[in-house]
N, C-alpha and C positions, 0 to 999 in steps of 0.2 A: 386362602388363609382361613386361621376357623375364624369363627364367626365371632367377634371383637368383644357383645355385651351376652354372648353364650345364653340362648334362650329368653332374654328379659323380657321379654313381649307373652308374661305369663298370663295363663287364662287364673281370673279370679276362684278363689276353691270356697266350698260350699264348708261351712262351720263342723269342727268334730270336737261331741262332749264331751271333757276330761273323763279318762278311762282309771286313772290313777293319780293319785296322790303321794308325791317323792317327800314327806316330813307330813306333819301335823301338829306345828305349835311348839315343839319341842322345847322343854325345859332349858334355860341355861346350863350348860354343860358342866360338870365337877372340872375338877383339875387332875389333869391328864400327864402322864407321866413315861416317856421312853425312855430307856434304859439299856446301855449296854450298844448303843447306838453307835457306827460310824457317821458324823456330822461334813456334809461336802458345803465347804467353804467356795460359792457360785463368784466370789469375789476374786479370791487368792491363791484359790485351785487348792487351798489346804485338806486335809482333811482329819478332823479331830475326833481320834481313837474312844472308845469307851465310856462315853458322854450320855450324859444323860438331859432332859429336856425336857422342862416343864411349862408347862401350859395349863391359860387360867381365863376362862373366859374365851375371846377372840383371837389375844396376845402370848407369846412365846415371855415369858418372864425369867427365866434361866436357863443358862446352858452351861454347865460345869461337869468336870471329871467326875467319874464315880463314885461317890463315898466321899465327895464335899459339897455335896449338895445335901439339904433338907426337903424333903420331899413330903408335901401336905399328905396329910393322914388319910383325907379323902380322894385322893386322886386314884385315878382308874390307870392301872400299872401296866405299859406294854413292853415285853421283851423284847428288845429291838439286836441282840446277838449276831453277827454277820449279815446283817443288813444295815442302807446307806439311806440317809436323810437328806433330800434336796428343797428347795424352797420349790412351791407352788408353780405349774407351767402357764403359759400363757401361750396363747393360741390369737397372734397379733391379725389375721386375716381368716374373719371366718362369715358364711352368712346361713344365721341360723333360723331368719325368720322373712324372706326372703328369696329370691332365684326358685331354687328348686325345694327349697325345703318351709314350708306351708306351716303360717304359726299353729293354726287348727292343731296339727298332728306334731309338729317339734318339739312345743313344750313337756310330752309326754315318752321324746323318746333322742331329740336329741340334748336334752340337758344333762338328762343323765349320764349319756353316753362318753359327753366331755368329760364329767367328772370321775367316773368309771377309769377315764385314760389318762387321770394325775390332771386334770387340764382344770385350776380353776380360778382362771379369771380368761376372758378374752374381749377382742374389739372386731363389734360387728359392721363388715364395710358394707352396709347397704341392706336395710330390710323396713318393714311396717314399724316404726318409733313407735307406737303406741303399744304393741305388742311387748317389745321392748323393753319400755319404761314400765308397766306393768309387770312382768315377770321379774325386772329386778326390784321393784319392790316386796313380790312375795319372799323372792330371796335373801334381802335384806332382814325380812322379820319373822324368817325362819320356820314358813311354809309351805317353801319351794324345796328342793336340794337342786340347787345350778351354782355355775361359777360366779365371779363377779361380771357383771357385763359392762363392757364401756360401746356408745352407738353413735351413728352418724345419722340413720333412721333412713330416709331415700335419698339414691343417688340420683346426680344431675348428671343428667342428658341434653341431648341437644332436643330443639322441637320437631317434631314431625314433618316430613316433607309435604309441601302442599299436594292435595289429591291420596296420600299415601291413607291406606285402610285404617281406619279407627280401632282403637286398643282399649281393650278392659282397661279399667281405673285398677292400678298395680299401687298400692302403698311403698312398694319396695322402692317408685320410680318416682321421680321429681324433674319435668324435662323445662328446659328456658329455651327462649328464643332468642331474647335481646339482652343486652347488659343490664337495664332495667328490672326484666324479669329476674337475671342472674341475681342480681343485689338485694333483690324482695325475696327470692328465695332462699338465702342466706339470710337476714333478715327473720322470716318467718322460724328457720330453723333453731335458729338462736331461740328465740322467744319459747319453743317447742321443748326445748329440752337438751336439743341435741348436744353431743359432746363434740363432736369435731363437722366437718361438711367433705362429704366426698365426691371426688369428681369422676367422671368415666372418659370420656368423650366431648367436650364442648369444643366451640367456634374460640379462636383466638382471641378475639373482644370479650367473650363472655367469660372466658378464662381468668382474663385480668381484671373484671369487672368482680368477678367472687374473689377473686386474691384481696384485693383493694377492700372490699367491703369485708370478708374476713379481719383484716388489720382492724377495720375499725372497730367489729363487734368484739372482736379481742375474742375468736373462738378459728382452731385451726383448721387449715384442711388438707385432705389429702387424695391419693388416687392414683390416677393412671395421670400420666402427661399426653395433653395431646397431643396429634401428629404436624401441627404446627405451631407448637411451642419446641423449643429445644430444654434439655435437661437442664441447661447453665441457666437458664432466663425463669424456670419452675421454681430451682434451688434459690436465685438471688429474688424473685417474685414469697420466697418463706415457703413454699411449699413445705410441709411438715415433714411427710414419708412417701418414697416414690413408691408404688406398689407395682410389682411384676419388672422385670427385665427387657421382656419382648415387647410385653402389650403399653411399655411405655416409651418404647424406642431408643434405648440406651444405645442397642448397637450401634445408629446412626450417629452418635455423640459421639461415639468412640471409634468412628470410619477417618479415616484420610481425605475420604470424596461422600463425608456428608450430608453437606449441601446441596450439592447434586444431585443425589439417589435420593433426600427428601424430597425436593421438588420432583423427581419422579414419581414417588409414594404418593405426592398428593397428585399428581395428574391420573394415576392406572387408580386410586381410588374414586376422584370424580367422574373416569369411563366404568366403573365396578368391574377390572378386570382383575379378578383376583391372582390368575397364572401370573401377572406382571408381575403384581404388589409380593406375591410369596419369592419371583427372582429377585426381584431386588433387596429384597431382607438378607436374601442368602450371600447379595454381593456387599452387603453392609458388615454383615460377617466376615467377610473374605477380605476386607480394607482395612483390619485394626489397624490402628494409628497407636502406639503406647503411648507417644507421648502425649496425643491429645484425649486419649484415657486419665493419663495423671495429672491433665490441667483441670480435666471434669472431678475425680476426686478430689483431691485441693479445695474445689470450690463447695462439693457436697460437706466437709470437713470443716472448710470455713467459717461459713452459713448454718452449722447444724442440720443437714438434712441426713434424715435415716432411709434407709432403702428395707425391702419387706420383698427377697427374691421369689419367693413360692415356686421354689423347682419342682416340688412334688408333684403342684398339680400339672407341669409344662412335663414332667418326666410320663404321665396318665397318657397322657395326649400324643408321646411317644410309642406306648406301647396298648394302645387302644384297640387294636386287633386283638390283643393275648387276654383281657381283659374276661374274667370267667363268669357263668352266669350263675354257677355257685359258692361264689364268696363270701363266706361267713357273714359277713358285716351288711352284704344287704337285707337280712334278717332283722333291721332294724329302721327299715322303709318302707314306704307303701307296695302292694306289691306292683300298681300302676307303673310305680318311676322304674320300678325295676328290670320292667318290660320295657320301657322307653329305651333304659340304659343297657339293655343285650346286646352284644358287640356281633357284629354281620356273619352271620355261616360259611359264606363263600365271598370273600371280600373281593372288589373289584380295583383291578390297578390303578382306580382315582383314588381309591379309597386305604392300598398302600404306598402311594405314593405323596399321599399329604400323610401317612405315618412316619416315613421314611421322610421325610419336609421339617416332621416335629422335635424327631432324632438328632437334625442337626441343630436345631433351635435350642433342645433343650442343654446338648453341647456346648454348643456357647454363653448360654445364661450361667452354667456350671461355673466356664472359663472364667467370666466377668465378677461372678459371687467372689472367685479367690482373686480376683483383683483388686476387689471394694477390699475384701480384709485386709489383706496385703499393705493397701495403704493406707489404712486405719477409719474408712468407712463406718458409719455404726448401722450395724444390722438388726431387723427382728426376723423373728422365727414366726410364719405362718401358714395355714396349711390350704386357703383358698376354698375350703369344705363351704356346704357341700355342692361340687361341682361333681361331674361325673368321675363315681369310681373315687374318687375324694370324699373320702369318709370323717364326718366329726368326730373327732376324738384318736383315732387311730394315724390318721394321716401327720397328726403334729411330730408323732413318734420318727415315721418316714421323713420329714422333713428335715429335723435335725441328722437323719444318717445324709440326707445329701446335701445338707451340708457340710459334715465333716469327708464327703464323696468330694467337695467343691475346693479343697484345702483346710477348714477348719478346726483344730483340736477340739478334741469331745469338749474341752470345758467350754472353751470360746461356742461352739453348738450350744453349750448347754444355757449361755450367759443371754444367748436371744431367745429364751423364750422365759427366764428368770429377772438377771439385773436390767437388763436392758430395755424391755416392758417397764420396768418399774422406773429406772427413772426418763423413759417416753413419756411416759404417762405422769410421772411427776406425783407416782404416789408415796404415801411417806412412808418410812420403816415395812418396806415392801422388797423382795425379790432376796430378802438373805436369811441366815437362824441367826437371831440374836435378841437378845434379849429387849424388850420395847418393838419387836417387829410382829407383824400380823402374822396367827398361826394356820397359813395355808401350806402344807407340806405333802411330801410325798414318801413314803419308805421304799426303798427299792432291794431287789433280792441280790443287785450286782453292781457294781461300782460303775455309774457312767462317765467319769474322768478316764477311764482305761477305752470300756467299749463303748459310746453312746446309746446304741442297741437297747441298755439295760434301762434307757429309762421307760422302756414297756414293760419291765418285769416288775411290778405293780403290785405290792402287797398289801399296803393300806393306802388313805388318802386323809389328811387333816385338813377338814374344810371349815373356814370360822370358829377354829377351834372343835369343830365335833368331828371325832375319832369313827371313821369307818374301816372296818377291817376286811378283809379280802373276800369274808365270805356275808357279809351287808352289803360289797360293790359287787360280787355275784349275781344278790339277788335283784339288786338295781337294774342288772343286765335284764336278767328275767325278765322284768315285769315291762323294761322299755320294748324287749321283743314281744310280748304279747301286744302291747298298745299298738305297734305298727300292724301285727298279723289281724287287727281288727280295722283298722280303718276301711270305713267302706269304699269301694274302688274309687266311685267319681271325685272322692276327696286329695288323693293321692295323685290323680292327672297336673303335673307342671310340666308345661310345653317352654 
């Protein structure tokens, strides 16, 4: 199977001095004005013809037909003529500071990068809090250009095996042994700043030991489920949002025989036989049970729990042989990682046969996304970035087509990474146009209620109310590819 926390055992990276500066104090912005606008109601799937939309400050303060509205004298006037106006994207699974992408060098190439791709706000599952919490204050005070951030800061793991080799001190990692530890570590988090507490991997004890202390501290958590908790006991436990399909073992939930097949799962994992633990996934697949599928939704629905499928990145790990070594988008990485991430010359039958392993995985994760919706599951839209070949910014776009790949209408796509985020997140006058709502918008060249596709065709971006136009998010590209074409090698090494 691949490898469960995908490289977390990062070697610590040597410091790189900002090379750029995305803002500089920027003025409070005039009042901004589109016109002639189609408005896509992320709500009602309406969509309101030849509108116009004014913005004042941070805030959207009218939205009315053409020619009844008054439009301040000073506002900076955009033609918005057959182009389509959506609320702000969110990018609900990302780790931008973290795994593979090194605050050193992110700051200066993946923040832009999100907001280059309409993406601005997101929730980072796992990276250095302090990194973090800093960068969203430059952003808050309008010396940064990045989206909103919401953080978890590091994930919890399990402790190290006695005798197992010692590991750089990772900010991104936070491992417990005991329930004790688990409770202090939540505990600390809270006090930290953090916005929610994510989990990867813990011991059953320790599991309910952060659930339990979560409730108390009144901050949520979320994650992977582990492999002996079941999905029902995470959702009635408050789990907040299951993240991934696979990596949290839905299929077992959703087997006829599995009980069984876990208790097998966890035996061929306490021998590390991975050939085991990958047949048995595939016969967990092979047992759906509907109806103990729709006794599991029921409960996810009852409880309030959201799911966060991240096909895109299970879809990478499908087709990770084809995966090119000139793909534009690595142009915005060190060129270290990028060497790590070169996909095999002459691939070896182990090596397409956990391809052909992930193919059916990703299959079924598909199958099961239009089940959740089906039965009224509530989903977010995330893109798992950046993992291999899972690109920030680029990849949210992909994610929303496989979801409507999965069963879902472009709107219902479009609603997980807009309404849905926002009231996840429980932020106020967030995820729609209207008036008293925060001006994070996107203009698009194509209507994504027909094709989803079009929410990459990206012409401007209203981020805290300041207006970039296509050829400002241009130069933002620019200047994020130069910052990574300079990083010196050794900085760029995540293992």
């Amino acid at each position: 199977m691949r490898q469960l926390i995908r490289g977390l055992a990062i070697v610590s990276l040597t410091c790189l001095a900002a090379i750029f500066s995305f803002g500089s104090n920027p003025q409070k912005p005039q009042s901004l004005a589109i016109e002639h606008v189609t408005v896509v109601d992320a709500a009602g799937g309406r969509e309101l013809a030849d509108q116009t939309v004014v913005i004042t400050g941070d805030s959207i303060v009218a939205v009315a037909k053409i020619g009844s509205i008054e439009i301040p004298k000073n506002a900076h006037r955009i033609d918005g003529r057959g182009k389509f106006l959506i609320p702000g994207l969110w990018d609900m699974h990302t780790h931008v500071a973290g795994i593979n992408a090194n605050p050193a060098w992110a700051k200066q190439t993946l923040l832009p990068l999100l907001v280059a791709n309409g993406i601005t706000g997101i929730r980072d599952m796992g990276g250095d809090l302090d990194a973090l919490q800093s960068w969203r204050r430059e952003i808050e005070n309008g010396t940064l250009v990045g989206p909103h951030i919401v953080a978890a800061g590091p994930m919890l793991l399990p402790a190290r095996r006695p005798g197992a080799p010692t590991e750089p001190v990772d900010p991104a990692i936070l491992r417990v042994g005991t329930p004790e530890e688990s409770r202090g570590a939540v505990d600390n988090l809270q006090k930290r700043g953090a916005d929610f507490i994510k989990i990867i991997e813990v011991s059953r004890e320790n599991y309910f030991a952060i659930a339990d202390e979560s409730k108390k501290d009144s901050i949520p958590f979320a994650g992977h489920i582990p492999s002996d908790v079941t999905a029902i006991e995470a959702s009635t436990a408050r789990q907040k949002s299951i993240e991934h399909i696979i990596y949290s073992s839905l299929a077992f939930d959703c087997s006829a025989q599995g009980d069984e097949l876990r208790q097998k799962m966890q035996e061929a994992s306490a021998r590390r036989d991975s050939q085991a633990s990958a047949d048995i996934t595939d016969q967990a697949n092979h047992t759906f049970s509907a109806e103990k599928a729709a006794a599991l939704w029921r409960t996810f629905k009852k409880n309030g729990t959201w799911v966060t499928p991240t096909l895109f990145s299970i879809w990478v790990n499908a087709h990770q042989l084809e995966m090119s070594p000139d793909d534009p988008q690595l142009a915005y990485l060190p060129v270290s990682l990028r060497k790590q991430w070169a996909p095999a010359k002459t691939p070896t039958k182990e090596e397409r046969d956990t391809e052909a392993w992930w193919q059916r995985q990703f299959e079924n994760d598909r199958k099961l996304t239009g089940e959740m919706n089906r039965a009224g599951v509530r989903l977010l839209a995330g893109s798992d970035s950046l993992d291999r070949y899972d690109f920030a910014g680029t990849s949210l776009h992909r994610e929303l087509q496989m979801l409507v790949s999965a069963g879902l209408t472009p709107l219902e796509a479009l609603q997980t990474a807009t309404l849905n985020p926002a009231e996840f997140l429980a932020i106020a006058k967030s995820g729609r146009i209207s008036p008293g709502y925060l001006a994070d918008l996107v203009l698009l060249e194509g209507d994504p209620t027909v094709d989803i596709a079009n929410t990459a065709k990206i012409a401007a971006v209203v981020l805290h109310g300041r207006f970039l136009s296509r050829e400002e998010l241009d130069a933002i590209l620019e200047k994020a590819r130069a910052a990574a074409a300079a990083i010196p090698s050794a900085s760029g090494d995540a293992k």
